[in-house]
Backbone as a ProteinNet text record, in pm:
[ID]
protein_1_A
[PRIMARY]
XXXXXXXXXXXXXXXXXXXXXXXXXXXXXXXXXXXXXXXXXXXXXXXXXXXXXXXXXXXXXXXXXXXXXXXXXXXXXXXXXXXXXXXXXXXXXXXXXXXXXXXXXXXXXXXXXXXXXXXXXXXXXXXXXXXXXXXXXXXXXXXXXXXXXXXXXXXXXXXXXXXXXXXXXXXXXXXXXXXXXXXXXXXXXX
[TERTIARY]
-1085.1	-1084.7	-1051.2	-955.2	-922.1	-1028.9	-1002.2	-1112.3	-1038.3	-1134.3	-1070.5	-1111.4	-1057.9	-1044.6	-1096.5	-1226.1	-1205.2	-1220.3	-1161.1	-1188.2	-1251	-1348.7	-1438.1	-1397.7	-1464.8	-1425.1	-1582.7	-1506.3	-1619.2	-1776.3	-1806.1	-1925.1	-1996.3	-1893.3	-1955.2	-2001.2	-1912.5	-1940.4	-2119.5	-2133.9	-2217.5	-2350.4	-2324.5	-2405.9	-2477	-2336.2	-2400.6	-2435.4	-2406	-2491.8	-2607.9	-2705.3	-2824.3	-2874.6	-2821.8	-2870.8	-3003.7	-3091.2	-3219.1	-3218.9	-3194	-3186.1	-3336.7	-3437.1	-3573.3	-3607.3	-3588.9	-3638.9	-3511.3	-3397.7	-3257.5	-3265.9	-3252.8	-3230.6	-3154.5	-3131.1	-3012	-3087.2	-3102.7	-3207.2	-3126.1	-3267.4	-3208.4	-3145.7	-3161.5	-3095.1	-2990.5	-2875.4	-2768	-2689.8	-2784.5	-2727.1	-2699	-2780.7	-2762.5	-2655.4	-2661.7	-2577.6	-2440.6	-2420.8	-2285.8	-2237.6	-2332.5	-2296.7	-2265.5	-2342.5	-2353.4	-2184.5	-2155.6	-2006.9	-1916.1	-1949.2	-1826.7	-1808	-1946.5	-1907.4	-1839.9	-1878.6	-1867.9	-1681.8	-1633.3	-1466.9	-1418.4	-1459.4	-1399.5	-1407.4	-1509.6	-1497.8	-1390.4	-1392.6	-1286.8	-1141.3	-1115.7	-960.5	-960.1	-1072.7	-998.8	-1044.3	-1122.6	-1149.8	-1046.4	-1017.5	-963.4	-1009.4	-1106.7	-1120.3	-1222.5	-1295.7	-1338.2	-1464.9	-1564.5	-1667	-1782.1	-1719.2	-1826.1	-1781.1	-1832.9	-1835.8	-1717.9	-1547.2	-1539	-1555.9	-1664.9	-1753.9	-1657.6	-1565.6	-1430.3	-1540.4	-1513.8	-1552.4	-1465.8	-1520.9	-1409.1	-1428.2	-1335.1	-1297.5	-1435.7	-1474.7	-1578.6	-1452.8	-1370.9	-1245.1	-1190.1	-1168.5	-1046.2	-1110.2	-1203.1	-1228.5	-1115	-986.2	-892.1	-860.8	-896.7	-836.6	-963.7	-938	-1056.6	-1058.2	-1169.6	-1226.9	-1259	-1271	-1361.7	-1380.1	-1524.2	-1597.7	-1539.8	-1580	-1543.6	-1585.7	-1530.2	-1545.5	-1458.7	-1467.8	-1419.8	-1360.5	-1241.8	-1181.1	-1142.7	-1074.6	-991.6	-926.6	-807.4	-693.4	-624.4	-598.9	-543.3	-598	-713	-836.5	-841.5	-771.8	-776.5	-879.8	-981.1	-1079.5	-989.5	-990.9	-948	-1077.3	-1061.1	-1180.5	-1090.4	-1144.3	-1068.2	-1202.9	-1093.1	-1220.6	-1216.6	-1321.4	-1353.7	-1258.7	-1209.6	-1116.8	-1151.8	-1275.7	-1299.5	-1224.3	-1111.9	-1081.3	-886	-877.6	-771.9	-783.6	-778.7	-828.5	-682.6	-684.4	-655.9	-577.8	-480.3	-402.9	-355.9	-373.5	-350.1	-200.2	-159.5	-33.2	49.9	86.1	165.6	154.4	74.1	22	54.2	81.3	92.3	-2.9	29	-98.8	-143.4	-272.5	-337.8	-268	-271.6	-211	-346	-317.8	-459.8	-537.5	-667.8	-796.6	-805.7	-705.5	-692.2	-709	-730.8	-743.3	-641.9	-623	-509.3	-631.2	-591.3	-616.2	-586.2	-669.7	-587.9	-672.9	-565.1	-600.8	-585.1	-716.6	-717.4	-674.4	-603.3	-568.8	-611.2	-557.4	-562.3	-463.2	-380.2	-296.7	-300.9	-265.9	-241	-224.2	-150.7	-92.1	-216.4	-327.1	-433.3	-434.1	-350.2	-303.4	-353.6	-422.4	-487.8	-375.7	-314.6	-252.3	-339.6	-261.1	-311	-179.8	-228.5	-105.5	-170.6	-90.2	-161.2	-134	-200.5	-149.8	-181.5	-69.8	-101.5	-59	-101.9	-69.8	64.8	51.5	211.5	317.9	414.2	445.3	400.7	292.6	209.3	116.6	138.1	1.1	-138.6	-157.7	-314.7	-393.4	-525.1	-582	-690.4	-768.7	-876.8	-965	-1025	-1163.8	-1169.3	-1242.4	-1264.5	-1272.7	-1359.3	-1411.8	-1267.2	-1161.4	-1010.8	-916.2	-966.7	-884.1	-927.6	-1088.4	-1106.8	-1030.9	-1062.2	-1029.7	-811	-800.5	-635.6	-557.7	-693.3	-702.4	-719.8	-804.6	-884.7	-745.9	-717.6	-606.2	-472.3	-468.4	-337.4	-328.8	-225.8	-220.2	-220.8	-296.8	-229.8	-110	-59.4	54.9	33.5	173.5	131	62.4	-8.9	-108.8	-187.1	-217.3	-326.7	-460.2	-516.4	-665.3	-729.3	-795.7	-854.8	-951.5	-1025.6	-1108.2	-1157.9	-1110.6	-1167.4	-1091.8	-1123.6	-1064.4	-1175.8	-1055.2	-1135.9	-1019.5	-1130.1	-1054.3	-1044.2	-949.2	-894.7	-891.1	-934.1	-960.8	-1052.9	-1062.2	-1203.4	-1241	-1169.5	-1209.4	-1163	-1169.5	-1092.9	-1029.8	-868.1	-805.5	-685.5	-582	-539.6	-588.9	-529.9	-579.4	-491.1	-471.7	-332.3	-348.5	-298.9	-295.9	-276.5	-376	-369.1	-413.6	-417.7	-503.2	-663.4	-679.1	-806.1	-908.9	-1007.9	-1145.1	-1172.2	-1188.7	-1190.3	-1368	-1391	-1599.8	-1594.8	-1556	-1613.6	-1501.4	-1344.1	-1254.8	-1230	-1315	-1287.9	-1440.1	-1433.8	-1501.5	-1486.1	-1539.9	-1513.7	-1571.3	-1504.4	-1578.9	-1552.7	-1643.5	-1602.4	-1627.7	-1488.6	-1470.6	-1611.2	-1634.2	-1737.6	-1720.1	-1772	-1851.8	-1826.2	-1782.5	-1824.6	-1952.3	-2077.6	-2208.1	-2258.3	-2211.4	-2294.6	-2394.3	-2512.5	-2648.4	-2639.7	-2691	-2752.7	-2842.1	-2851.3	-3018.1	-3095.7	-3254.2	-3321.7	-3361.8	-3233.2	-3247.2	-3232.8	-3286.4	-3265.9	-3359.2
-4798.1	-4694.8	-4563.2	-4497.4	-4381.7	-4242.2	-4161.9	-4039.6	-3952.5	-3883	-3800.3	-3649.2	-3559.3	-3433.7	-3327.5	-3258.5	-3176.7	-3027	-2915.8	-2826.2	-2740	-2657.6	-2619.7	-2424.7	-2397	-2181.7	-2158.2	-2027.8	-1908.9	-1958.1	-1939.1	-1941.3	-2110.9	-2227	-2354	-2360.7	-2287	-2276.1	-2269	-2137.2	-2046.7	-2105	-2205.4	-2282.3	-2420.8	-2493.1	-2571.5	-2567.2	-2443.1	-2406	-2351.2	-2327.7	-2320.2	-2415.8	-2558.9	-2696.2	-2662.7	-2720.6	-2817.7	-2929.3	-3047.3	-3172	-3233.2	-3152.4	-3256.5	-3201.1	-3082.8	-3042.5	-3018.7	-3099	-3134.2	-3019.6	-2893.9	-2761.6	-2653	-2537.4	-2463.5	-2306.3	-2297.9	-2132.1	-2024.9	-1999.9	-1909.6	-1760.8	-1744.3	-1580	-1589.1	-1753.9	-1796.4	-1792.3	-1881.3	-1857	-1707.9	-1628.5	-1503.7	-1452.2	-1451.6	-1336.5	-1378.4	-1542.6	-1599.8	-1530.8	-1560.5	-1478.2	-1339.8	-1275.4	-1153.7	-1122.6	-1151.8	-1105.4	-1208.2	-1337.7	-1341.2	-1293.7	-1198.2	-1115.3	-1004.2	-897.9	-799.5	-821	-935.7	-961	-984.3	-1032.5	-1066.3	-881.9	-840.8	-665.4	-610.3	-606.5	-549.5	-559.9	-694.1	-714.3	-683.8	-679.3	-632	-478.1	-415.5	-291.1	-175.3	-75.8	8.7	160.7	222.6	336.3	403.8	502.9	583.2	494.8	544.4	460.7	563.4	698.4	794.4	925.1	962.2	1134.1	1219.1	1262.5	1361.9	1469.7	1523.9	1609.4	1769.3	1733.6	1869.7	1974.4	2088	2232.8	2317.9	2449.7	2601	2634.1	2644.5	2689.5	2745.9	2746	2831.3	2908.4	2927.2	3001.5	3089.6	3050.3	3112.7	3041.1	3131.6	3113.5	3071.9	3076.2	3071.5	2931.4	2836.5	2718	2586.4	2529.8	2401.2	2269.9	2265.8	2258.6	2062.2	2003.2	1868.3	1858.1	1731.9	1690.9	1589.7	1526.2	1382.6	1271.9	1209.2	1066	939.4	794.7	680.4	642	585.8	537.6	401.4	291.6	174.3	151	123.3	104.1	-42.4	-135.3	-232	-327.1	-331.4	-394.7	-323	-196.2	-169	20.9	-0.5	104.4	200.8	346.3	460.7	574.3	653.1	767.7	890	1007.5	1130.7	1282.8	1358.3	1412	1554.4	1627.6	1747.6	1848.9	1902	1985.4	2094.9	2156.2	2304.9	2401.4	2419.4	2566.6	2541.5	2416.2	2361.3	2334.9	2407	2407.1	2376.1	2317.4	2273.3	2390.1	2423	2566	2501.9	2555.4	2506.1	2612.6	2657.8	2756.8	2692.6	2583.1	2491	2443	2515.5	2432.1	2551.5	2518.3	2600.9	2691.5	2867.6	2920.9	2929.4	2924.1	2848.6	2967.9	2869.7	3049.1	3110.5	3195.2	3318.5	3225.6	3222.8	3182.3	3014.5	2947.1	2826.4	2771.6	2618.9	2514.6	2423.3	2381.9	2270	2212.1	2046.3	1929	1908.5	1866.6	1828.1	1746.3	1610.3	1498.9	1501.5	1503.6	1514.9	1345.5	1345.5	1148.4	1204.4	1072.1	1073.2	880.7	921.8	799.4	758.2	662.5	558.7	660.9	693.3	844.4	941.1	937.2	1070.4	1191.5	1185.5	1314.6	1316	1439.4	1468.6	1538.4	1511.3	1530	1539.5	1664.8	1704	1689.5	1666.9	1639.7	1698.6	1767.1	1822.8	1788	1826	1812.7	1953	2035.1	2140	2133	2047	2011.6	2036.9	2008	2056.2	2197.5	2121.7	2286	2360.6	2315.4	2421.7	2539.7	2490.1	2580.5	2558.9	2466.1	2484.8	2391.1	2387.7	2349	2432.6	2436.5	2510.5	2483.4	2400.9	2412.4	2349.5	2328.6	2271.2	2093	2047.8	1945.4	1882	1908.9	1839.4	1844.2	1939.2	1932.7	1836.2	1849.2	1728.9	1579.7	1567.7	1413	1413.3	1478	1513	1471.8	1575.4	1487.3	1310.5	1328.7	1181.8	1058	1084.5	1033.2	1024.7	1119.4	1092.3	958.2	883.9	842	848	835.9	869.4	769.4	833.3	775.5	600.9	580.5	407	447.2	360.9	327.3	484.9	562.2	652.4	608.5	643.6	623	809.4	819.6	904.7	930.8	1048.1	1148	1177.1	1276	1375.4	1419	1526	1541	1723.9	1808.3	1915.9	1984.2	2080.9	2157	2311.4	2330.3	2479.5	2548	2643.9	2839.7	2858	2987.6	3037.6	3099.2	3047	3082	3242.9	3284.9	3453.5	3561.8	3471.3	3524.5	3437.7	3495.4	3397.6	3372.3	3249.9	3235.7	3221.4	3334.7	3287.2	3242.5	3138.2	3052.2	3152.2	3090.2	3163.4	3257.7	3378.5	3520.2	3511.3	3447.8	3406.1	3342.8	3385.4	3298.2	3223.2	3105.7	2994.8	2962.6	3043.1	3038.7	3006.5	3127.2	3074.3	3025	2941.1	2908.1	2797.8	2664.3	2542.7	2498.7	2342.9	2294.9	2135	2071.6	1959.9	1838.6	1747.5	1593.4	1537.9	1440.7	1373.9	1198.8	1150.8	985.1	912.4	851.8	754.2	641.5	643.7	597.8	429.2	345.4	240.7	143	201.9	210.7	320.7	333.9	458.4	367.6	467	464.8	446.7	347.4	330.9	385.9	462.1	558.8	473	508.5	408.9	279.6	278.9	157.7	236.2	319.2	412.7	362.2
1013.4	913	980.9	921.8	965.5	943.8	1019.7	1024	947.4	868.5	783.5	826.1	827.8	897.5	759.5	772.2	680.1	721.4	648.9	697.1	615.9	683.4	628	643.1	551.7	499.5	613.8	670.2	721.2	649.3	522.9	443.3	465.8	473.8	505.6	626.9	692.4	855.8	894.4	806.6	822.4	754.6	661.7	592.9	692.2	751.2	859.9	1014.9	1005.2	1186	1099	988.6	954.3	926.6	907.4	836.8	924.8	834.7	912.2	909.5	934	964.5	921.7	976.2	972.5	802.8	771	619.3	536.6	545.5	455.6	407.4	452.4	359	478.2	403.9	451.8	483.3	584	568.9	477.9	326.7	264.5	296.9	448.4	441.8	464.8	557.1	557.2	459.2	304.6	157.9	103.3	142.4	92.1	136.1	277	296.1	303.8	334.1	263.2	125.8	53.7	-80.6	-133.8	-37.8	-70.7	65.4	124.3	174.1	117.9	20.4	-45.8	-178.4	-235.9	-356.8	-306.5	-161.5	-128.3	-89.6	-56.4	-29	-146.9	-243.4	-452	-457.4	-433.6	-503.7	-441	-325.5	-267.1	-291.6	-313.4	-309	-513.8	-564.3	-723.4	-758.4	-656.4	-660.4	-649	-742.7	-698.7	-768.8	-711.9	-702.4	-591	-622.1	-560.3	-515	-379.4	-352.7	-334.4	-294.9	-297.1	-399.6	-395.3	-491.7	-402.8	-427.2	-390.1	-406.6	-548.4	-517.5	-547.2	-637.9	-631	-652.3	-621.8	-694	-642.6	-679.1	-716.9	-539.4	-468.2	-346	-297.1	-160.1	-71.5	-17.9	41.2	115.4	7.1	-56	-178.1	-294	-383.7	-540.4	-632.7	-571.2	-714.7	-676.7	-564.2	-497.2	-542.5	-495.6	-554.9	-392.7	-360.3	-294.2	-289.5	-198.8	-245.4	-101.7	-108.4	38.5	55.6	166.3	232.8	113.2	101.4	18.3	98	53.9	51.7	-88.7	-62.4	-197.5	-126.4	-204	-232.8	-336.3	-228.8	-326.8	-248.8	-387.4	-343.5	-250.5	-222	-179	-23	-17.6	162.9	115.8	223	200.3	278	256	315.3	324.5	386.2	381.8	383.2	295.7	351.9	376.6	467.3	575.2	426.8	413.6	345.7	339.7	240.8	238.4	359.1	341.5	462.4	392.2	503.5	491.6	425.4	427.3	382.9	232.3	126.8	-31.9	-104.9	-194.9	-284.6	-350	-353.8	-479.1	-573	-668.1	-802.7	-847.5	-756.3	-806.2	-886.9	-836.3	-877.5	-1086.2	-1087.5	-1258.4	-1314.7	-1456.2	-1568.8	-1592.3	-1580.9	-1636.2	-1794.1	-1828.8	-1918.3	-2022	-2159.4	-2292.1	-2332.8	-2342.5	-2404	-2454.5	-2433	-2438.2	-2497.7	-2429.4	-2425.5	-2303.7	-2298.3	-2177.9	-2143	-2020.7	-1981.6	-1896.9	-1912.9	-1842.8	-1734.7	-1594.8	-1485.6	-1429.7	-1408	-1324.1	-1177.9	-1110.3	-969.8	-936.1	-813.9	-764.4	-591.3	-553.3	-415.4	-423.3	-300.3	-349.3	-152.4	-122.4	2.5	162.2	103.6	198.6	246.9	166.9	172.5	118.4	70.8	16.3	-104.4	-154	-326.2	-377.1	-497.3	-616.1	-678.9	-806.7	-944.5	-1011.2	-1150.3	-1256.6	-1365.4	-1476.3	-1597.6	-1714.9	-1800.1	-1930.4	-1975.8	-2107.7	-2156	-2252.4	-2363.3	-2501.8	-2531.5	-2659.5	-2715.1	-2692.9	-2668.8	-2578	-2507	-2399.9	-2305.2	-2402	-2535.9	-2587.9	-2557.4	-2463.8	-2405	-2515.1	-2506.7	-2578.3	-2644.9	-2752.9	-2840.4	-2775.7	-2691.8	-2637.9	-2492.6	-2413.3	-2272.7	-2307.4	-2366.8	-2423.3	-2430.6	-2483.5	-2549.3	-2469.1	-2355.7	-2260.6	-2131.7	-2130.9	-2058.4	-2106.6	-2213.5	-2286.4	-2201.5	-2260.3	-2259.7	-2038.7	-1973.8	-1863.7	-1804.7	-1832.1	-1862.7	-1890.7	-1994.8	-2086.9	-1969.7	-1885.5	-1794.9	-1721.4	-1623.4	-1559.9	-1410.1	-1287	-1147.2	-1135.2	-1080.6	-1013.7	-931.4	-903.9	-809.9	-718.1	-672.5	-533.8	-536.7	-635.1	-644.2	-690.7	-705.7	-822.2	-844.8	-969.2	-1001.3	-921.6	-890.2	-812.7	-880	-995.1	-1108	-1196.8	-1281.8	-1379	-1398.3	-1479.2	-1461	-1580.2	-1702.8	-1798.6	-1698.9	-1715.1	-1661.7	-1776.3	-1792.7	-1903.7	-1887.4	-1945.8	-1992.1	-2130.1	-2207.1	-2329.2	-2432.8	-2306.2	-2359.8	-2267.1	-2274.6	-2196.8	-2119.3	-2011.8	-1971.4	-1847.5	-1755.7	-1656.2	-1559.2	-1469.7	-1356.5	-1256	-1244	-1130.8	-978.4	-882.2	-763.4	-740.5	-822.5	-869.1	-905.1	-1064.1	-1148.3	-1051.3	-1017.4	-955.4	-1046.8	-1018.6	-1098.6	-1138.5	-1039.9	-1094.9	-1213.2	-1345.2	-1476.7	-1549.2	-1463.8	-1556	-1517.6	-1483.9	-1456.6	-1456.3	-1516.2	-1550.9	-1512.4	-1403.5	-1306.6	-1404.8	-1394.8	-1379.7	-1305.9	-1216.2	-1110.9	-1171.3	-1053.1	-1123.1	-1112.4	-1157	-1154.8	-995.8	-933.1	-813.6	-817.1	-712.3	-702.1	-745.2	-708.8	-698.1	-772.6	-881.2	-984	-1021.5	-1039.4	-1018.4	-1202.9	-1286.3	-1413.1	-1446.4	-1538.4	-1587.3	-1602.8	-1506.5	-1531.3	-1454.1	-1384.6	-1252.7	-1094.4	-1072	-956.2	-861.7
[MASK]
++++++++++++++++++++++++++++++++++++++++++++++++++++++++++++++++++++++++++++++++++++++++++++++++++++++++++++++++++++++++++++++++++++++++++++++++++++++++++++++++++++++++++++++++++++++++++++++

């Protein structure tokens, strides 16, 4: 009779160098933690966003610039980290300034490269939007680009007045949301 050859995955491996032979059982912290790194490799390769808080806010260097800390993202099942903005901030020159006492949308990304992109929305014809609230949604609503994922999302105005890009301290004319977390914490289960 011929021998039959089987081959066995990392996790069986790991299952029979724990056998016990005299008590036919498998030491449960072998089972666990088999399990728990072949859920932690399934998340990974279908995961794609952020893993920590990048945490955007209104510039420490330059008030009119926008600011974010160190975070971890994944994209495409490969983890990246990027280091804290500092003294290297974010200018928003580049965006539409907002129309008299209206809001524009902007989707913060971060794509493969490291690099943070913003993209906007400013309603119909760049007339802005009537409130912060619609301009968040209107963000939200964008797409990042390939091999990006969302960071945040943040309504730009202030309600009375315009807002010029690069000039305007953004203290009371931006209003942040940050993406939701790998590991966001459930109310209640903390």
């Amino acid at each position: 009779m011929a021998k039959q050859i089987i081959e066995l995955t990392v996790a069986e491996k790991a299952l029979l160098d724990n056998y016990d032979p005299a008590m036919k059982t498998v030491g449960l912290s072998a089972i666990l933690s088999t399990l728990i790194l072949t859920i932690m490799t399934i998340m990974s390769d279908l995961y794609n966003g952020i893993m920590t808080s990048a945490a955007l806010a209104v510039g420490d260097t330059a008030v009119q610039d926008v600011d974010h800390g160190a975070f971890d993202f994944v994209i495409n099942g490969q983890k990246y980290s990027k280091a804290a903005s500092g003294a290297t901030e974010l200018a928003l020159d580049a965006l539409t300034a907002t129309a008299d006492s209206m809001y524009n949308g902007i989707l913060f990304s971060i794509g493969v490269n490291g690099t943070v992109d913003f993209a906007e929305d400013t309603g119909v014809e760049d007339a802005g939007y009537a409130t912060a609230a619609l301009a968040m949604a209107a963000a939200k609503a964008l797409t990042p680009a390939a091999d990006h994922i969302a960071i945040g999302w943040a309504a730009l105005g202030n309600g009375s007045g315009v807002v010029t890009l690069g000039t305007t301290a953004l203290t009371d004319a931006i209003t942040f949301e940050q993406a939701p977390t790998m590991f966001t914490t459930v109310s209640g289960n903390a």
